[in-house]
C-alpha positions as CSV (number, residue, x, y, z in Angstrom):
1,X,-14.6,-51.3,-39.2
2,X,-16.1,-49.5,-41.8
3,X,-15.8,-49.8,-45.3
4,X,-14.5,-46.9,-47.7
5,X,-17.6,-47.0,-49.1
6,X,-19.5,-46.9,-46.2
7,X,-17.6,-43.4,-45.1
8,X,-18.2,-42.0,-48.6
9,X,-21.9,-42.9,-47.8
10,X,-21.4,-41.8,-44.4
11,X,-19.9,-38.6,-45.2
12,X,-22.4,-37.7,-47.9
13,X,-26.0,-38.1,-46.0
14,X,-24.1,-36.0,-43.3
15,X,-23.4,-33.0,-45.6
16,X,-27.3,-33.4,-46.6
17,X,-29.0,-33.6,-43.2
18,X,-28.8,-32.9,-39.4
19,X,-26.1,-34.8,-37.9
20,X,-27.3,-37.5,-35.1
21,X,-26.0,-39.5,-32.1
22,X,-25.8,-42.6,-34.6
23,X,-23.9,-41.0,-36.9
24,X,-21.3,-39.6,-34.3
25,X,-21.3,-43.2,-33.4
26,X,-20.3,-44.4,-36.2
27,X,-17.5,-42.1,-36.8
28,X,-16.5,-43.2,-33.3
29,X,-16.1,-46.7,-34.0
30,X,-14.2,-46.6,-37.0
31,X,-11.6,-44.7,-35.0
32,X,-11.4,-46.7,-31.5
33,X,-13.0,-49.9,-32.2
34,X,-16.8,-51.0,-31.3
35,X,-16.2,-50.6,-27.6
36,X,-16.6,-46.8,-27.8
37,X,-19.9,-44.6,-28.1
38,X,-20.9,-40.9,-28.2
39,X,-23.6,-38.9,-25.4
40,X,-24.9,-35.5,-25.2
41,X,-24.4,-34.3,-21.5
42,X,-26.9,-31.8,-20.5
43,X,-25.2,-30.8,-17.0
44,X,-21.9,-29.1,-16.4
45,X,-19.9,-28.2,-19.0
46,X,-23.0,-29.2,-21.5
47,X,-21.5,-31.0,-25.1
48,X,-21.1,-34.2,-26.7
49,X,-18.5,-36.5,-25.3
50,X,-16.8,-39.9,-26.2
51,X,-17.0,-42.8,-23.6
52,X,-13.9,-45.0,-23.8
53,X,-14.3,-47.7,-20.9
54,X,-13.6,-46.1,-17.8
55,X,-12.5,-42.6,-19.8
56,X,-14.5,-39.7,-20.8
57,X,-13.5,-37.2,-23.7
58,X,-15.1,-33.5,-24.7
59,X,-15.5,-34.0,-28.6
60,X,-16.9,-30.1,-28.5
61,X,-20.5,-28.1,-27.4
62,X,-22.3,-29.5,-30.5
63,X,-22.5,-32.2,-33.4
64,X,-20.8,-30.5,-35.7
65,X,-18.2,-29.7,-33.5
66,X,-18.1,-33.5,-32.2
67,X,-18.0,-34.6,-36.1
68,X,-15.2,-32.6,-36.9
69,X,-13.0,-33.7,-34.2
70,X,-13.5,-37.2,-34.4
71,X,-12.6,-36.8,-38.3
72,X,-9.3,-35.1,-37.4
73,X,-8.7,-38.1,-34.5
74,X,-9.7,-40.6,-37.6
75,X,-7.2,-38.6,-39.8
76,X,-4.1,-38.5,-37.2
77,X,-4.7,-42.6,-36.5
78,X,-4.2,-43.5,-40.3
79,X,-0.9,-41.0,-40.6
80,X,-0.1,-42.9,-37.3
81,X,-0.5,-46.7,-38.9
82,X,1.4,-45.0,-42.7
83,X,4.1,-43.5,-40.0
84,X,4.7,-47.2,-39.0
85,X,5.2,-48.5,-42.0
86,X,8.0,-46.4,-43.0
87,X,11.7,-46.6,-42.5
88,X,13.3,-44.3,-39.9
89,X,14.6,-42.1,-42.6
90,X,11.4,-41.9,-44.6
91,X,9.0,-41.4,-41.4
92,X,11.5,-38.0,-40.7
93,X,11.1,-37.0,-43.7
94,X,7.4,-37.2,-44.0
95,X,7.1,-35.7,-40.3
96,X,8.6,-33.1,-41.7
97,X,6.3,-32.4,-44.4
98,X,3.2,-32.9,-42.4
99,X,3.7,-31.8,-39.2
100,X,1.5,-28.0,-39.3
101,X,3.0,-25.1,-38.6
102,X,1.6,-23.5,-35.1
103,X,0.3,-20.2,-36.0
104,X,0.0,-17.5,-33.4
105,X,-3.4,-15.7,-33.1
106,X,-2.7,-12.1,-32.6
107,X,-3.9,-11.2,-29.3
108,X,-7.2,-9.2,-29.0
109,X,-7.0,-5.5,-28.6
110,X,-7.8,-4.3,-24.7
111,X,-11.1,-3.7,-23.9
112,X,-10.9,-0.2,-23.1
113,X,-13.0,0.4,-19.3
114,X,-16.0,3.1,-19.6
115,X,-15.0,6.3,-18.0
116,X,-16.8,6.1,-14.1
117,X,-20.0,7.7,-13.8
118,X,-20.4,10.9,-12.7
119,X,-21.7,11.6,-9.0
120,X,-24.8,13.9,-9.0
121,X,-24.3,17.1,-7.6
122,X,-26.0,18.1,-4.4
123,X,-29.2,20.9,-5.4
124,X,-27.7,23.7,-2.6
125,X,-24.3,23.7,-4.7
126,X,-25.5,23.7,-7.4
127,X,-27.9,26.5,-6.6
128,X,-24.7,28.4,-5.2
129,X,-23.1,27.6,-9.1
130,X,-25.8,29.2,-10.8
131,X,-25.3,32.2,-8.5
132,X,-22.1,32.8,-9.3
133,X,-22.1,32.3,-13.3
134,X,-24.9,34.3,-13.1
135,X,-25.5,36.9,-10.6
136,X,-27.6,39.5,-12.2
137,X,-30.3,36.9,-12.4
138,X,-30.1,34.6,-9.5
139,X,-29.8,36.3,-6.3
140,X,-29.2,36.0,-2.3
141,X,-31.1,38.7,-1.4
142,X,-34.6,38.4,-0.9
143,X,-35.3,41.6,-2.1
144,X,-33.4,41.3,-5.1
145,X,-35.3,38.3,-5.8
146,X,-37.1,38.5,-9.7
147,X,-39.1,35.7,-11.5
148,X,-37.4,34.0,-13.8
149,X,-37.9,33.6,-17.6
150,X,-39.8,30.8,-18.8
151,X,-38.2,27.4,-19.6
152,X,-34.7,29.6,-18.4
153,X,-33.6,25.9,-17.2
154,X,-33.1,25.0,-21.4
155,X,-30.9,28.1,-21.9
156,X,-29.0,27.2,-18.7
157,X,-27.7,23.9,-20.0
158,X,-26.7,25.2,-23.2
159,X,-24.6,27.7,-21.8
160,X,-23.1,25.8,-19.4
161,X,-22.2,22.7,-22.4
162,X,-25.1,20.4,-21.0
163,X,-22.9,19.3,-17.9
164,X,-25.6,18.8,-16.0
165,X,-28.6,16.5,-15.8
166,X,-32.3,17.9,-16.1
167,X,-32.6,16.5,-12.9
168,X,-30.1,18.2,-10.9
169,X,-30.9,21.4,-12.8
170,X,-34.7,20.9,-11.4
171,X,-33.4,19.9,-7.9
172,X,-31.5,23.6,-7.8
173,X,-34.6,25.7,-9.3
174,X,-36.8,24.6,-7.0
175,X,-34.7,25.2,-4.1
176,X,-34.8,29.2,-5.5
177,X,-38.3,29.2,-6.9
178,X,-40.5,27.6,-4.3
179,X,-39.8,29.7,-1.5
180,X,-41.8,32.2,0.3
181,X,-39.8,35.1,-1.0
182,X,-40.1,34.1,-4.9
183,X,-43.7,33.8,-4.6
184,X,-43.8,37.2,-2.8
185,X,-42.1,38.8,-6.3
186,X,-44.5,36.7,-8.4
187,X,-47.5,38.2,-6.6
188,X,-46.3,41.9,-7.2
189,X,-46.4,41.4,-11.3
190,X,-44.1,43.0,-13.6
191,X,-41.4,41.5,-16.0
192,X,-39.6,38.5,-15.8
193,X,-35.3,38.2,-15.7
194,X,-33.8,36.0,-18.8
195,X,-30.1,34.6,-18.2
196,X,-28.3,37.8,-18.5
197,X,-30.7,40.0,-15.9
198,X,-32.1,41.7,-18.6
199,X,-36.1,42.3,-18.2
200,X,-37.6,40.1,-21.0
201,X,-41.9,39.2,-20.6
202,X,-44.7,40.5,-18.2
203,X,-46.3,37.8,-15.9
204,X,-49.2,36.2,-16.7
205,X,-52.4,37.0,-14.1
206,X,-53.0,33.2,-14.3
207,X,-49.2,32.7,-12.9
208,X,-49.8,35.9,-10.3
209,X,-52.7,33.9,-8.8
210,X,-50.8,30.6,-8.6
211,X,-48.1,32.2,-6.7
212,X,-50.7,33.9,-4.4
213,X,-52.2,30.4,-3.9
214,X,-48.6,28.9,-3.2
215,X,-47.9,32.1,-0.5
216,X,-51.0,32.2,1.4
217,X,-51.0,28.0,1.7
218,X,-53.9,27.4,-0.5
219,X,-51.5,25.4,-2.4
220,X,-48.2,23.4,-1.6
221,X,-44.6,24.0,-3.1
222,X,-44.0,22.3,-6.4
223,X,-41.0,19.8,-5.2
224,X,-38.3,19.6,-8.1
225,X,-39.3,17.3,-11.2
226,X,-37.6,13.7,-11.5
227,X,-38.1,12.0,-14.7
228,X,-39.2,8.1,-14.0
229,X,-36.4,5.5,-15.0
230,X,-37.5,4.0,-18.3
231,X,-38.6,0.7,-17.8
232,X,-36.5,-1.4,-20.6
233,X,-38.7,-3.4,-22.8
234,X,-38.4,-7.1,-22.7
235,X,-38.8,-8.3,-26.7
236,X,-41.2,-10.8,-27.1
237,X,-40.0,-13.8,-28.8
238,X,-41.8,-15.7,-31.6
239,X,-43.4,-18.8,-30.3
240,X,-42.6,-22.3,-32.0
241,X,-44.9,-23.4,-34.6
242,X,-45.9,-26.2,-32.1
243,X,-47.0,-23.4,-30.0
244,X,-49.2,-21.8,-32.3
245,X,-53.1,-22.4,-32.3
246,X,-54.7,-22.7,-35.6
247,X,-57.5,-20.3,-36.3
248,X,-60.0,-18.9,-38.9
249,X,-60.2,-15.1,-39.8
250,X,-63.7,-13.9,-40.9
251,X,-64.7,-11.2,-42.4
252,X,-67.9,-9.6,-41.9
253,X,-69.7,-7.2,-43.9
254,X,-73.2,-5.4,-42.9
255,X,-75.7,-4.0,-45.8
256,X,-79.5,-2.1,-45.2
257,X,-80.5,-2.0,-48.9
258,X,-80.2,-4.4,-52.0
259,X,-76.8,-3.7,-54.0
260,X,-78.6,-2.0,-57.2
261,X,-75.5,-3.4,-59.5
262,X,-75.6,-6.8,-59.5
263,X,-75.4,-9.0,-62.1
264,X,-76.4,-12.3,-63.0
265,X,-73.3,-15.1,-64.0
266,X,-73.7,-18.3,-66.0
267,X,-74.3,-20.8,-63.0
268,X,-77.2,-18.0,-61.6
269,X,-75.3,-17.0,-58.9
270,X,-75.4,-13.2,-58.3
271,X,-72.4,-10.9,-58.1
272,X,-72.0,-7.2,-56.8
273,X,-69.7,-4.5,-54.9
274,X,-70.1,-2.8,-51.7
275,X,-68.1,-0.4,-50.7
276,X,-67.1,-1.2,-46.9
277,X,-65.1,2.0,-45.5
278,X,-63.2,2.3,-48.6
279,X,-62.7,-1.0,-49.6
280,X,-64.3,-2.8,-52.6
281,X,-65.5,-5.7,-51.8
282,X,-66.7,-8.6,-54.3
283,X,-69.5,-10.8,-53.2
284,X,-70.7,-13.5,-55.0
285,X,-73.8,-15.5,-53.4
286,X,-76.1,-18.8,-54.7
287,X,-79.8,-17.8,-56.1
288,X,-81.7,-18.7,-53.0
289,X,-79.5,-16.0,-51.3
290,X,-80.2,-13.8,-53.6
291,X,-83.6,-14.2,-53.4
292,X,-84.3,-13.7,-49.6
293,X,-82.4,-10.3,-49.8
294,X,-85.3,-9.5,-52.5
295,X,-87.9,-10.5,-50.5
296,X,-86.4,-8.4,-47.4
297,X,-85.9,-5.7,-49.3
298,X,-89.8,-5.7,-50.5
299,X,-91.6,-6.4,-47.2
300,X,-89.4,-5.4,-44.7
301,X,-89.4,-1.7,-44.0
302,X,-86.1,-1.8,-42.0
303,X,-83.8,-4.9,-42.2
304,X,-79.8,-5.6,-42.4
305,X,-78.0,-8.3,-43.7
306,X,-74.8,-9.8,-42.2
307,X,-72.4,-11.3,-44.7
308,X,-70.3,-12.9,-43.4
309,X,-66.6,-14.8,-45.1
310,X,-63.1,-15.5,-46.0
311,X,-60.9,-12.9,-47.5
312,X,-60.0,-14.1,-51.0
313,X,-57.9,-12.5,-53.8
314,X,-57.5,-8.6,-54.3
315,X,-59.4,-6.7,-56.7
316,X,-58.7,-3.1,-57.6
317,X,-59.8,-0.9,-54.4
318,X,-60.1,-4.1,-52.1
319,X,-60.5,-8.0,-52.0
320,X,-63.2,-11.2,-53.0
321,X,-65.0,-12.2,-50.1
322,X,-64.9,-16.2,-50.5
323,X,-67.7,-18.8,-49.2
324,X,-70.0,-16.0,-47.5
325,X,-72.6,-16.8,-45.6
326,X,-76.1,-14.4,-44.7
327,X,-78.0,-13.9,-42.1
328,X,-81.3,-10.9,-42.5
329,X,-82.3,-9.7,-39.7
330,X,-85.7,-7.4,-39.7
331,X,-85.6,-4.0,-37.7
332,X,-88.1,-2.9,-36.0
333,X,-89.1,0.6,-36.1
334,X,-90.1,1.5,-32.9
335,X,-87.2,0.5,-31.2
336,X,-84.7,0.0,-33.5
337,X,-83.7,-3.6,-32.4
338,X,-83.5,-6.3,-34.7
């Protein structure tokens, strides 16, 4: 058995760190003896769970949970062994004060079921619909038959309270609009019909010609538009830190003329600035650097240096460039290869 000390202990380094099969152990023991011992199953209904000879008990789906109900097992035992000692008398009385009172969760509201889906409505009756609430535009009669307005389809759905999809509205347009008689009326010009029949815009010679092309065969019928299903986006999850390969990020920066405001420091290294699309950056390189972009600069009639390095700390307008390294290439002029 363990000590009071010991659980003190015991209790303490498990409030301070991740709670492990030894520790579960433990805490077993010192409520059923050394013959018992704690196991994670992975298959089933996945937890921790007690091993008791030939029983097996669910102590809950993780440590903490497994901890906790071993505690209250460890607490019930000792009331058990105080109970005991009592006289009858006494041990009602203190039953009494320690039994807990059952409190009764209040149920959870009802989930409340989504209203069914509505069933798309077939284009034809749709089309018939649209003749009805609006017969001085939409028509039986071929030779009633007037284009429509332009994006009519948007005024449409607001007047009739967006009940129907832009889908179905398509499907029903195109049954009226892609017919041999509608592109007859498109070919002979004149004014379009808005949603109340009134004459409202002259066709376009551009949409004339299309409907001549769609009439004569040149061209097929424009089948009613379906918007492709969105595809839902699966968010990628950030990989473990175990996962992650280690890298360098280096910067590189490209000159064609020595900087003409350097200056010197202390140690004789040389410092200057180059602007790089808006950025400032601060280079610092060793003498002998600084002296092969001289001599580039005075024989080579065409030459670029690549600096390469290490973003460092910012400066106002940009960033240091740390540990850089250069390379001079020479350019020649014929070609323009280096």
């Amino acid at each position: 058995m363990i000590t009071i000390n010991s659980k003190t202990e015991l209790t303490k380094r498990i409030l301070t760190k991740r709670i492990s099969k030894t520790d579960l152990n433990k805490q077993a023991q010192s409520c059923y003896g050394s013959g018992v011992f704690c196991e994670h199953v992975r298959s089933g209904k996945r937890g921790w769970y007690l091993y008791k000879d030939t029983e097996k008990t669910f102590l809950g789906a993780n440590a903490s949970e497994a901890l906790s109900y071993l505690q209250s097992q460890e607490s019930v035992t000792r009331m058990s062994a105080t109970a005991a000692l009592l006289t009858p008398d006494t041990a009602m009385v203190s039953n009494l004060v320690t039994k807990p009172q059952v409190v009764t969760k209040p149920s959870a509201p009802a989930k409340t079921k989504s209203p069914p889906e509505k069933p798309e409505i077939p284009p034809e009756k749709l089309l018939e619909l649209l003749m009805e609430k609006f017969p001085n535009t939409f028509f039986r009669e071929p030779e009633k038959i007037r284009p429509l307005q332009r994006y009519l389809h948007k005024k449409i759905r607001r007047v009739l309270n967006n009940e129907y999809s832009k889908n179905e509205l398509s499907a029903a347009l195109a049954l009226y609009t892609q017919t041999i008689d509608y592109c007859r009326k498109m070919m002979e010009g004149g004014q379009r019909l808005d949603i109340e029949g009134n004459l409202c815009e002259e066709m376009s010679p551009q949409h004339i010609e299309d409907a001549r092309a769609r009439f004569t065969g040149e061209t097929t019928m424009r089948p009613a538009k379906k918007r492709k299903p969105k595809i839902p986006r699966v968010p990628l999850l950030p990989p473990q830190l175990e996962q992650l390969v280690s890298g360098i990020m280096e910067l590189c920066v490209k000159i064609n003329e020595l900087p003409g405001d350097s200056r010197t420091l202390k140690n004789g290294w040389e410092e200057f600035i180059i602007d790089a699309d808006d950025q400032n950056v601060k280079i610092k390189v060793r003498p002998r650097t600084w002296k092969k972009l001289q001599q580039a600069a005075r024989e080579y009639p065409s030459w670029v240096a690549n600096i390469r390095g290490q973003m460092g700390e910012r400066i106002k307008g940009g960033f240091e460039l740390l540990r850089p390294s250069v390379q001079i290439f020479e350019k020649s002029c014929r070609t323009g290869e280096k």
